[in-house]
N, CA, C and O atoms as a GROMACS GRO file, in nm:
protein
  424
    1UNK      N    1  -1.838   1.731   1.938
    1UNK     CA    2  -1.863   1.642   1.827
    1UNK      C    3  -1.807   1.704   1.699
    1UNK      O    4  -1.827   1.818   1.659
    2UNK      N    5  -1.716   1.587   1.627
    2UNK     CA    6  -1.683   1.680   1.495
    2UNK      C    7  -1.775   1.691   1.397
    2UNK      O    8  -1.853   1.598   1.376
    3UNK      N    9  -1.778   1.826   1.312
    3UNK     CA   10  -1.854   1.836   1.172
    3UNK      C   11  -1.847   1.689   1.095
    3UNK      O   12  -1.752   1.627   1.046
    4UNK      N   13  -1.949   1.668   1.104
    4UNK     CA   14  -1.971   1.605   0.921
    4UNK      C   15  -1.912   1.661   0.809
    4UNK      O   16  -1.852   1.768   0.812
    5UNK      N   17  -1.928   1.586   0.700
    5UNK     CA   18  -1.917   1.629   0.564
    5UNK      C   19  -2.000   1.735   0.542
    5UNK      O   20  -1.964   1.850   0.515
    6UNK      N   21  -2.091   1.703   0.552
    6UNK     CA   22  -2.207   1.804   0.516
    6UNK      C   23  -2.218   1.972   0.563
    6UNK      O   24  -2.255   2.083   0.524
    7UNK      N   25  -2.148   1.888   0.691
    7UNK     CA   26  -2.160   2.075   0.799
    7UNK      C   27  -2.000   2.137   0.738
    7UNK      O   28  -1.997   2.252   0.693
    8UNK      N   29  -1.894   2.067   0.739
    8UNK     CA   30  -1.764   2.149   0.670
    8UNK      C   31  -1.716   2.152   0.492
    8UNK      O   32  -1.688   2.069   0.405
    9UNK      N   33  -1.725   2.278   0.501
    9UNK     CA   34  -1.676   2.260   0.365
    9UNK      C   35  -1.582   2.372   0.310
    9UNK      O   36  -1.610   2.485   0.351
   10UNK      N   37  -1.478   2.361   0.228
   10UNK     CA   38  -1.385   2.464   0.212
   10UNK      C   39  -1.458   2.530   0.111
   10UNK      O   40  -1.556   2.496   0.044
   11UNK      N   41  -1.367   2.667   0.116
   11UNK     CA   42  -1.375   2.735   0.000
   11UNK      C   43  -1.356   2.695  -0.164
   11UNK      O   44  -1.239   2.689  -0.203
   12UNK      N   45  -1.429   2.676  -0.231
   12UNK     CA   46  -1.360   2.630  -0.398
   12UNK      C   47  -1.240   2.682  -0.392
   12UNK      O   48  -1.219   2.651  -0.275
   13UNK      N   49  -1.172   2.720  -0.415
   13UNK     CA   50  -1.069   2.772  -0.482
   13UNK      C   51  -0.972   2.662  -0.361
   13UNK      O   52  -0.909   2.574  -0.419
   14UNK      N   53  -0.961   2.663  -0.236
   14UNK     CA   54  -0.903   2.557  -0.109
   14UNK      C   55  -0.894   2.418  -0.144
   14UNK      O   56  -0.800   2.339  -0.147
   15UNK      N   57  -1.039   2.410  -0.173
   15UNK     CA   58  -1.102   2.256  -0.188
   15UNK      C   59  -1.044   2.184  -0.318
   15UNK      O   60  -1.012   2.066  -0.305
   16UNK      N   61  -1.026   2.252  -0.453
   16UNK     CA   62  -0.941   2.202  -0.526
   16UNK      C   63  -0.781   2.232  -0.542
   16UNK      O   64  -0.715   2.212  -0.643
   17UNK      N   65  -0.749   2.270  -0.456
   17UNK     CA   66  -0.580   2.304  -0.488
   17UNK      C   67  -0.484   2.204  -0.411
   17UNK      O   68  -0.371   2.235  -0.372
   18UNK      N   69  -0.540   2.088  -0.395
   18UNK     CA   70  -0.458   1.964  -0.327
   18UNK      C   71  -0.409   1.880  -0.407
   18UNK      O   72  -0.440   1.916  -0.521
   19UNK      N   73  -0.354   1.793  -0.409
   19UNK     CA   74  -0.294   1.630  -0.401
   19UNK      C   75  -0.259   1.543  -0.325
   19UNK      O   76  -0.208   1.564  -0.215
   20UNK      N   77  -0.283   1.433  -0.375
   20UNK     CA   78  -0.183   1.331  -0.271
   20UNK      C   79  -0.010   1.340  -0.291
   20UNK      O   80   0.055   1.343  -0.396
   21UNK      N   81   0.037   1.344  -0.147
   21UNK     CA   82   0.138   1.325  -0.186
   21UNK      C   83   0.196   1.192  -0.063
   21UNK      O   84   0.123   1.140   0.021
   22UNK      N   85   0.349   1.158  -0.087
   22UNK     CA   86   0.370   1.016  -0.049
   22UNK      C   87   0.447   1.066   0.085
   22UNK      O   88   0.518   1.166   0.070
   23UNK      N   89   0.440   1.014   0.203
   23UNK     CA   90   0.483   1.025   0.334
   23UNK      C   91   0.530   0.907   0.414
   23UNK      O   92   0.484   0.793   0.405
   24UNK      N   93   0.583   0.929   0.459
   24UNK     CA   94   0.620   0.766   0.570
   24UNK      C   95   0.532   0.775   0.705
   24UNK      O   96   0.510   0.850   0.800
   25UNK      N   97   0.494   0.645   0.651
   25UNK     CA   98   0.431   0.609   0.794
   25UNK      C   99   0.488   0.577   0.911
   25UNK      O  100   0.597   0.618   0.951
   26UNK      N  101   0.413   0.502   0.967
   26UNK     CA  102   0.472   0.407   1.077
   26UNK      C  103   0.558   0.342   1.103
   26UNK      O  104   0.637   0.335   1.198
   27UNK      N  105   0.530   0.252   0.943
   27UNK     CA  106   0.594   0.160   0.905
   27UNK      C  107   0.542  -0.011   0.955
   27UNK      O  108   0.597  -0.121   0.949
   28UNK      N  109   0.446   0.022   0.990
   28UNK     CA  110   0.362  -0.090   1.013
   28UNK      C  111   0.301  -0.168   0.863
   28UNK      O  112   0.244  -0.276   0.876
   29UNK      N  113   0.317  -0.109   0.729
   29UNK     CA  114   0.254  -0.178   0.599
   29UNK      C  115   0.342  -0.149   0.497
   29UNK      O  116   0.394  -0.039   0.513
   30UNK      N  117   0.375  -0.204   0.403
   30UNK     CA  118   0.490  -0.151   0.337
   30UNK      C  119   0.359  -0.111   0.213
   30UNK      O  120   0.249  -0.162   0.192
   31UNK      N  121   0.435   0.006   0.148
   31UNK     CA  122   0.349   0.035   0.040
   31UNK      C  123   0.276   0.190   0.082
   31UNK      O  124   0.304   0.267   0.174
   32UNK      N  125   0.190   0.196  -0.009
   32UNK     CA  126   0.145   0.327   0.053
   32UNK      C  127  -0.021   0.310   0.086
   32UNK      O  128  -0.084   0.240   0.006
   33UNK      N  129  -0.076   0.356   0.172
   33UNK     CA  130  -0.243   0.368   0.258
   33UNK      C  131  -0.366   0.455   0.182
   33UNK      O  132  -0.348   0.576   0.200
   34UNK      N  133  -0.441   0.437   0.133
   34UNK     CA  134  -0.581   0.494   0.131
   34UNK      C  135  -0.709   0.443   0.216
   34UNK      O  136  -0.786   0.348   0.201
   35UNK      N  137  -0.699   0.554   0.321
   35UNK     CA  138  -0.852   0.518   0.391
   35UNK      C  139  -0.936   0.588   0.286
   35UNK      O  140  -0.895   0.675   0.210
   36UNK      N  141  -1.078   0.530   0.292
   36UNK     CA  142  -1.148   0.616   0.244
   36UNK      C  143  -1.158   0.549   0.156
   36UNK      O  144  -1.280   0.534   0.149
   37UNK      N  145  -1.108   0.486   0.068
   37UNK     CA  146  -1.071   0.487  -0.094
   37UNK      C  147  -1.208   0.499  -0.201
   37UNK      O  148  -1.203   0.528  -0.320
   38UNK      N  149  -1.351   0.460  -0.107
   38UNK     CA  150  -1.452   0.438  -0.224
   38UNK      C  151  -1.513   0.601  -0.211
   38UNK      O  152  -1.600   0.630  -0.293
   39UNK      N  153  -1.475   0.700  -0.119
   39UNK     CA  154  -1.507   0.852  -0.140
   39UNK      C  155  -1.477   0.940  -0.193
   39UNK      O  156  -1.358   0.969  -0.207
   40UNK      N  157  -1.578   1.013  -0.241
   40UNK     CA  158  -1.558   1.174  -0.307
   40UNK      C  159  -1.467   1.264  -0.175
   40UNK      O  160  -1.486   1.272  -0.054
   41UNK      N  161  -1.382   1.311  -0.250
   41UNK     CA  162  -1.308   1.390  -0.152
   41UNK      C  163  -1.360   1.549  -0.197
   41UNK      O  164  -1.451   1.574  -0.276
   42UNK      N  165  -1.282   1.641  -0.128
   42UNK     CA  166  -1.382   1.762  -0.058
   42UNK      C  167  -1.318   1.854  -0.226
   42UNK      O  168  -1.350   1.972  -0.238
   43UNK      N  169  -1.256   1.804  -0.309
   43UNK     CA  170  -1.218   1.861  -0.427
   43UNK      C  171  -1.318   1.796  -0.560
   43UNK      O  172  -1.313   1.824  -0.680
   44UNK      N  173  -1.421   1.683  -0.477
   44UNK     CA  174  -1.488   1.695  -0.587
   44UNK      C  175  -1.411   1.549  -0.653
   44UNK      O  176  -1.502   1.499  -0.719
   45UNK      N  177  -1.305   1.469  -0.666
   45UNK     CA  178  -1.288   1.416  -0.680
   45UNK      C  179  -1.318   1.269  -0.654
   45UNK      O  180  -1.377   1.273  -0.546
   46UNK      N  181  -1.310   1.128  -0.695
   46UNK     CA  182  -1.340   0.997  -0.642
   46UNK      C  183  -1.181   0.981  -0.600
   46UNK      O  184  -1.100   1.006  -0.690
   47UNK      N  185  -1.128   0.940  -0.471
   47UNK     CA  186  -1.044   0.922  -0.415
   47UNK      C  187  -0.957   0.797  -0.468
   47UNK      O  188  -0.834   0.793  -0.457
   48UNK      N  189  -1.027   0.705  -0.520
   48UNK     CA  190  -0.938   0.603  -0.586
   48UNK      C  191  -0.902   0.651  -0.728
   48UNK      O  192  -0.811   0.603  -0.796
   49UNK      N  193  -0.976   0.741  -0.761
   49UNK     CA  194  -0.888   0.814  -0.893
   49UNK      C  195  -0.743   0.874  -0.885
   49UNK      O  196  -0.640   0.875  -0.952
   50UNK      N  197  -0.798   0.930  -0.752
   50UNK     CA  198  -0.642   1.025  -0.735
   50UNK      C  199  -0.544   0.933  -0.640
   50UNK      O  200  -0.438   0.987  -0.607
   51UNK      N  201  -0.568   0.802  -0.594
   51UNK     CA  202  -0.499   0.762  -0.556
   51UNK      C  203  -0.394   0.679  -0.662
   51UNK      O  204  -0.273   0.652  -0.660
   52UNK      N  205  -0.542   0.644  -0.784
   52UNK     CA  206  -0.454   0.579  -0.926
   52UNK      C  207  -0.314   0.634  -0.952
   52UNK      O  208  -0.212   0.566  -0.962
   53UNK      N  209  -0.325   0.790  -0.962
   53UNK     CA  210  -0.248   0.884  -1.009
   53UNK      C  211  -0.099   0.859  -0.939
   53UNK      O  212   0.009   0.833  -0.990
   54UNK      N  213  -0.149   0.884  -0.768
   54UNK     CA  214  -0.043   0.872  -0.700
   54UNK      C  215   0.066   0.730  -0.666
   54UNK      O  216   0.179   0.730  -0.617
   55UNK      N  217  -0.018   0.618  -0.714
   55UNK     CA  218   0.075   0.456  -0.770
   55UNK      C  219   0.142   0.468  -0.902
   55UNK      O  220   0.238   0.397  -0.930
   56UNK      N  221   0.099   0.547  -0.973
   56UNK     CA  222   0.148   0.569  -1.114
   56UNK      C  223   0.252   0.619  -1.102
   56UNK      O  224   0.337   0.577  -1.180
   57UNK      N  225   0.300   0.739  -0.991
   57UNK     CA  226   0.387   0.798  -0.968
   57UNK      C  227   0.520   0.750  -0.914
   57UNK      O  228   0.637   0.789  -0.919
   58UNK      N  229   0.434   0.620  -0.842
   58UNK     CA  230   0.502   0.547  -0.751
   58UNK      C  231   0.512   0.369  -0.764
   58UNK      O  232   0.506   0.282  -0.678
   59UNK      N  233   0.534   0.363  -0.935
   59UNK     CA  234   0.505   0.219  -1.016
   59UNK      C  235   0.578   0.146  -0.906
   59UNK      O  236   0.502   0.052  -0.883
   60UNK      N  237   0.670   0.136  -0.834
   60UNK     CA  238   0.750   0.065  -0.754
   60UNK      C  239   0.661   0.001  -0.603
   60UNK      O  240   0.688  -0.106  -0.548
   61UNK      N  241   0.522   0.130  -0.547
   61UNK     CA  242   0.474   0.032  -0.397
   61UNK      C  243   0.342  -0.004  -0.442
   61UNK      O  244   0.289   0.038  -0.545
   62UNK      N  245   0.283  -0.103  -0.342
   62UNK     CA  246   0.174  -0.151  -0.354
   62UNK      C  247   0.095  -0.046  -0.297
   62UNK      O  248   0.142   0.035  -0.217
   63UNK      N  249  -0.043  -0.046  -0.342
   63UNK     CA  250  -0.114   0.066  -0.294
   63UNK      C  251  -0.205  -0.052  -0.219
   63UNK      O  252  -0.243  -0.152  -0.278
   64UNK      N  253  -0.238  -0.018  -0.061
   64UNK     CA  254  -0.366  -0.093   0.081
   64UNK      C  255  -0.468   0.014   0.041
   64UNK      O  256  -0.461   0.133   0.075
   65UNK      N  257  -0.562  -0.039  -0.031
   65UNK     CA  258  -0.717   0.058  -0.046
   65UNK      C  259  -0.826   0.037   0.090
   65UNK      O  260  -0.877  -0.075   0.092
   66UNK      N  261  -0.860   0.117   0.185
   66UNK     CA  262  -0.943   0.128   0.247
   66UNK      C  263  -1.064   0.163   0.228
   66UNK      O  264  -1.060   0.286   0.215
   67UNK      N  265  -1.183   0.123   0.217
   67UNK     CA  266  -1.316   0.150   0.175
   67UNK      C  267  -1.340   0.239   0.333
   67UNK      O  268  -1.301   0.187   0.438
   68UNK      N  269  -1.394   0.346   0.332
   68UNK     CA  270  -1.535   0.405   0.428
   68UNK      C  271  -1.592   0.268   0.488
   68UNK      O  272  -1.625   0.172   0.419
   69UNK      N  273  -1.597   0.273   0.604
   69UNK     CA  274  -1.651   0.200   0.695
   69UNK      C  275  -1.597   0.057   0.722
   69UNK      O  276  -1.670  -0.023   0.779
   70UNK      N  277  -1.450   0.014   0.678
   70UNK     CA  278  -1.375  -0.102   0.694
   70UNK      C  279  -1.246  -0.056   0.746
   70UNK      O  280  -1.188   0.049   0.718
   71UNK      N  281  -1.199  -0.174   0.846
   71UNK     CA  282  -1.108  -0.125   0.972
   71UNK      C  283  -1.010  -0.264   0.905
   71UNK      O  284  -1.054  -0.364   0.848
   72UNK      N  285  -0.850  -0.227   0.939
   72UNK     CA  286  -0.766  -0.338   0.924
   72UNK      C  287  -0.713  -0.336   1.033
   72UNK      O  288  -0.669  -0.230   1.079
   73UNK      N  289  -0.707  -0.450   1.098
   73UNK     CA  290  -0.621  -0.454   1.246
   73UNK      C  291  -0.529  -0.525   1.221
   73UNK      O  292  -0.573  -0.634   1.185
   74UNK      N  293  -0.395  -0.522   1.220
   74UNK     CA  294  -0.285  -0.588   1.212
   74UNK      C  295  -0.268  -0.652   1.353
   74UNK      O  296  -0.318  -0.592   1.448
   75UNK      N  297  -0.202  -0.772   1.375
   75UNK     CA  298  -0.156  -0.844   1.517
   75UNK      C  299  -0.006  -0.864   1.489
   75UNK      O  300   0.036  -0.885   1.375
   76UNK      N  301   0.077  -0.858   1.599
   76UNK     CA  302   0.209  -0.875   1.621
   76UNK      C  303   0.211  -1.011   1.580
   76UNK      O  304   0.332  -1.015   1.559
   77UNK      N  305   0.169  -1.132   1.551
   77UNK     CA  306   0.213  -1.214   1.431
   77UNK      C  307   0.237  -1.200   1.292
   77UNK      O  308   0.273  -1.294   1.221
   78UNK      N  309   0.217  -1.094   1.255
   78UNK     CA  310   0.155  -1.066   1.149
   78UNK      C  311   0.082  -1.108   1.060
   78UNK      O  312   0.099  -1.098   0.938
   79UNK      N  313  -0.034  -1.174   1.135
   79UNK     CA  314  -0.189  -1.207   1.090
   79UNK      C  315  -0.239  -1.048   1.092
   79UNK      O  316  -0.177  -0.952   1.138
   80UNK      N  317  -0.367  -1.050   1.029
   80UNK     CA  318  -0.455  -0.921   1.012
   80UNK      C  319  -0.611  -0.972   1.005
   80UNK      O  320  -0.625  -1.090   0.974
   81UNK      N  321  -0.730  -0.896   1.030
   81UNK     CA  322  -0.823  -0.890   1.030
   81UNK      C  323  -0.871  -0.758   0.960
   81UNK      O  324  -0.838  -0.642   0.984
   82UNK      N  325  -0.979  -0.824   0.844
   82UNK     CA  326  -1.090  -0.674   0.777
   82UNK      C  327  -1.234  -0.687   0.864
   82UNK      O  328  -1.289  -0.791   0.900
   83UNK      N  329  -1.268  -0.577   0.884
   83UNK     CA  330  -1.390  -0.600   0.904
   83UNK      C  331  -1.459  -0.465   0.897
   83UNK      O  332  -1.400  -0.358   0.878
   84UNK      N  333  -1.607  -0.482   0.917
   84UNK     CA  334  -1.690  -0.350   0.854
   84UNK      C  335  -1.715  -0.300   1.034
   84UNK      O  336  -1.709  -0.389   1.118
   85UNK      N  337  -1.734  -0.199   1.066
   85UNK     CA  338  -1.832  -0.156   1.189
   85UNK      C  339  -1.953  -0.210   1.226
   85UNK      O  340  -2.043  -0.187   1.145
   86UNK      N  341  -1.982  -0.272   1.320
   86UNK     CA  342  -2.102  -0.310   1.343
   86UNK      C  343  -2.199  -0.260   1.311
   86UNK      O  344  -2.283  -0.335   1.262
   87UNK      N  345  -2.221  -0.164   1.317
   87UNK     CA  346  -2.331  -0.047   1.229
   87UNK      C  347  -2.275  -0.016   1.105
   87UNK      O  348  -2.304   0.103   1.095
   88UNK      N  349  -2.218  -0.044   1.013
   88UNK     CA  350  -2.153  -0.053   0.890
   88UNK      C  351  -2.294  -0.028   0.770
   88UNK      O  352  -2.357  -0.131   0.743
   89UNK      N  353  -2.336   0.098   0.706
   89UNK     CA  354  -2.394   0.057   0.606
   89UNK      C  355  -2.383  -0.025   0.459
   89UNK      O  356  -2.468  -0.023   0.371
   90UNK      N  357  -2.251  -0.100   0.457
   90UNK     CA  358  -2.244  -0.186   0.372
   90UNK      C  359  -2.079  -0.284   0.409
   90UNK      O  360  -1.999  -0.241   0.492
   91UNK      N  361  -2.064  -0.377   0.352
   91UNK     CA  362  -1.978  -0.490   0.378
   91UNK      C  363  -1.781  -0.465   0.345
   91UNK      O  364  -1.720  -0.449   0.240
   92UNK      N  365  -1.730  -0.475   0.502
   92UNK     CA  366  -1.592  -0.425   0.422
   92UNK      C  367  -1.525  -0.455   0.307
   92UNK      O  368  -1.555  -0.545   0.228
   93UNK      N  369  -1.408  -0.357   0.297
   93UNK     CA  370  -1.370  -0.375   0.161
   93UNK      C  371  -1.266  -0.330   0.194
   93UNK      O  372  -1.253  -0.233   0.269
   94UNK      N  373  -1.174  -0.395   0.144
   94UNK     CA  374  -1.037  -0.399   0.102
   94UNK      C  375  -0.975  -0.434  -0.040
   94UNK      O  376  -1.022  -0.532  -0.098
   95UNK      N  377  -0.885  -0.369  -0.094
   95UNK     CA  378  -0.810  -0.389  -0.177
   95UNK      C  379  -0.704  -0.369  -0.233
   95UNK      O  380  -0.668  -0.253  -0.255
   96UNK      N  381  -0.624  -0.483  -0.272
   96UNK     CA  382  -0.465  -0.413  -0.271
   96UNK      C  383  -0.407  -0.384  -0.445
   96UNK      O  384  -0.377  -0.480  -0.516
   97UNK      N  385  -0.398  -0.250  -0.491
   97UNK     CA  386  -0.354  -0.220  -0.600
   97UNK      C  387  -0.208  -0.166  -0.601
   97UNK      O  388  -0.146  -0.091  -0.525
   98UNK      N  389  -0.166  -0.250  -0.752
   98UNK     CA  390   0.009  -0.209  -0.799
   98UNK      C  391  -0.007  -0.140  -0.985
   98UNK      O  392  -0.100  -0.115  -1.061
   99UNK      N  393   0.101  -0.135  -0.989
   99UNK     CA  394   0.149  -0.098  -1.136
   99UNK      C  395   0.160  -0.207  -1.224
   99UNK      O  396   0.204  -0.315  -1.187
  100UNK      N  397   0.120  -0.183  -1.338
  100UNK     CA  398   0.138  -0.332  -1.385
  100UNK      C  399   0.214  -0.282  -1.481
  100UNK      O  400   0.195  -0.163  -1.506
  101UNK      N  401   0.329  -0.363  -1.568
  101UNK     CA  402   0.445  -0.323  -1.683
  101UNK      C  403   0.362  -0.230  -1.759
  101UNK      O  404   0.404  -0.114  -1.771
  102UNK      N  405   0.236  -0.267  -1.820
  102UNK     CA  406   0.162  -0.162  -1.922
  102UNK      C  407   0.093  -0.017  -1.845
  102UNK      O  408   0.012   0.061  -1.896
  103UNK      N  409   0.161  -0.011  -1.693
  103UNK     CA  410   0.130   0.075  -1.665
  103UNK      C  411  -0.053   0.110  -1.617
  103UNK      O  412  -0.101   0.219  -1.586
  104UNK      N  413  -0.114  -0.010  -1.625
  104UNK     CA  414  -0.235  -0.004  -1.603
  104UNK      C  415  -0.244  -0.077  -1.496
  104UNK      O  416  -0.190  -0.185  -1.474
  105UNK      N  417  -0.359   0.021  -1.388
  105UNK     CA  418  -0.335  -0.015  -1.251
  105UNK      C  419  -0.418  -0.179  -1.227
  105UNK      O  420  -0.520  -0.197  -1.294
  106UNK      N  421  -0.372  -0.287  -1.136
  106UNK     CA  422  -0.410  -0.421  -1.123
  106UNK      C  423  -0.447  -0.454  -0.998
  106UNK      O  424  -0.483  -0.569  -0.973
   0.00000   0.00000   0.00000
């Protein structure tokens, strides 16, 4: 069984010396992915903060926000489905953020 949050945790000095940075996927979504998006990450940070940062960088893709506990299933039509886990402690969430000309994220 893997650690929890709770049971792993880095060293400070580990835990803050990251960023996001931009990678290619699959290529199954155009734009760039945040699972997670409504969590504190292990630097102490809110993850849609630092994901702000990393669209800013990248005024040109759409940012797919994944909330904790919401699944996107894409189908070879390219229809899609959100949905939460059946045991889900709260209701999925999705959201899709870009750059806007004033530079303020939309």
């Amino acid at each position: 069984m893997a650690p929890s949050s709770e049971e792993f945790s880095l060293p400070t000095a580990e835990a803050k010396s990251w960023e996001y940075i931009r990678i290619d996927g699959l290529g199954f979504l155009p734009g760039l992915c945040c699972p997670h998006h409504d969590r504190v990450q292990s630097n102490g940070i809110l993850r849609a903060d630092d994901f702000e940062k990393l669209l800013r960088r990248h005024p040109t893709e759409r940012g797919i926000c994944i909330d904790d506990w919401t699944a996107l299933e894409i189908h070879p039509d390219g229809s899609y489905r959100v949905f939460a886990a059946p045991d889900a402690p709260k209701p999925a969430n999705l959201l899709i953020k870009e750059v806007a000309d004033d530079e303020s994220i939309r």
